[in-house]
N, C-alpha and C positions, 0 to 999 in steps of 0.2 A: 747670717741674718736671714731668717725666715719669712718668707713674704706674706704677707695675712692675704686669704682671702675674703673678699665682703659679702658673707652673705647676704641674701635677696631674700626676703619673707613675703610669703600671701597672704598670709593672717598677725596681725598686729593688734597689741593692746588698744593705741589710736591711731588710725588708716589715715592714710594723707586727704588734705580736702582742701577743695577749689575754694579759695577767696570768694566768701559768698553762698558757697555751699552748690550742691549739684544744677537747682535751678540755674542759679548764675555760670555752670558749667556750659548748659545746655544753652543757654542765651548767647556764650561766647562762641560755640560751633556754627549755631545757627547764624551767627550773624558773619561769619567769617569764611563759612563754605561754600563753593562754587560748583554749583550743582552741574555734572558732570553731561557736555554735550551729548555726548554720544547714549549716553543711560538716559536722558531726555527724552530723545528721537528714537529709544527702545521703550520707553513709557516702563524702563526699571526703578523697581522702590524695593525696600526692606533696610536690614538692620546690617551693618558691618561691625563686628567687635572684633576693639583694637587692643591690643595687649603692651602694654609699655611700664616702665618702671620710674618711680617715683623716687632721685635721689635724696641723700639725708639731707643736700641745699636745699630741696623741693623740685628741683630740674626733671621735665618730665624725657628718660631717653630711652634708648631702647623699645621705637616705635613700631610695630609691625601687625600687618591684617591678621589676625589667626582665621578668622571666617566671613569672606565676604560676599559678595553679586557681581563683583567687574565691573566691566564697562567704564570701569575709570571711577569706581565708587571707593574701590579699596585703598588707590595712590589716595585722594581727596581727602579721605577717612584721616589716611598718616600723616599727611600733610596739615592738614590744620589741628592735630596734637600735637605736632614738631613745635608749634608756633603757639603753643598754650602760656600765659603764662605761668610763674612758680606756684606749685599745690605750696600747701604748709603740709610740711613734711611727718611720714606715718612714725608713731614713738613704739619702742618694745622696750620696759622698764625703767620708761625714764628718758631713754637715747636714742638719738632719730638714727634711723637704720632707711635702708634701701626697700621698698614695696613692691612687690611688681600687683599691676591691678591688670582687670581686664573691663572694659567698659561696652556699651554698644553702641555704634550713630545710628540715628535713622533716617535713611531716605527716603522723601516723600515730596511727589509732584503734587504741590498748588493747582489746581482746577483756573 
């Protein structure tokens, strides 16, 4: 018995998407992230894009910084995609198949 491997696609006929659509992505980071003390008291901001993958359930796993700023921006970043809830899941001919996406958060200190 042969073990299938599951592919992981980047590009799909329909990409998985947030309940709501990206706005309502961006409303659930923002309301959920804890802007990171130490990057605070550094007066750090910019963009960390997180790379994770989008199962055929919709589970988002496979969460990891590929490019961040520190200071506790990049744990933060993974940490509240860990706790996303289910995308609807990306189709390739019909069949939800596994996605991997890459997205960006942005850090930004309120005045």
């Amino acid at each position: 018995e042969e073990e299938e491997v599951e592919e992981v696609f980047t590009i799909v006929e329909d990409q998985p998407e947030f309940p709501g659509g990206m706005a309502a992505f961006y409303k659930f980071v923002g309301d959920n992230m804890d802007y990171p003390s130490q990057a605070r008291r550094m007066g750090i901001e910019g963009r960390v894009y997180v790379q994770f993958v989008v199962d055929k359930d919709g589970s988002v796993t496979e969460v990891t910084a590929v490019k961040g700023i520190g200071a506790g921006c990049d744990e933060e970043a993974e940490r509240v995609l860990r706790t996303a809830p289910k995308f609807k899941p990306g189709k390739q001919r019909g069949r939800a198949v596994k996605v991997r996406m890459v997205l960006p958060i942005i850090f930004k200190l309120s005045n």
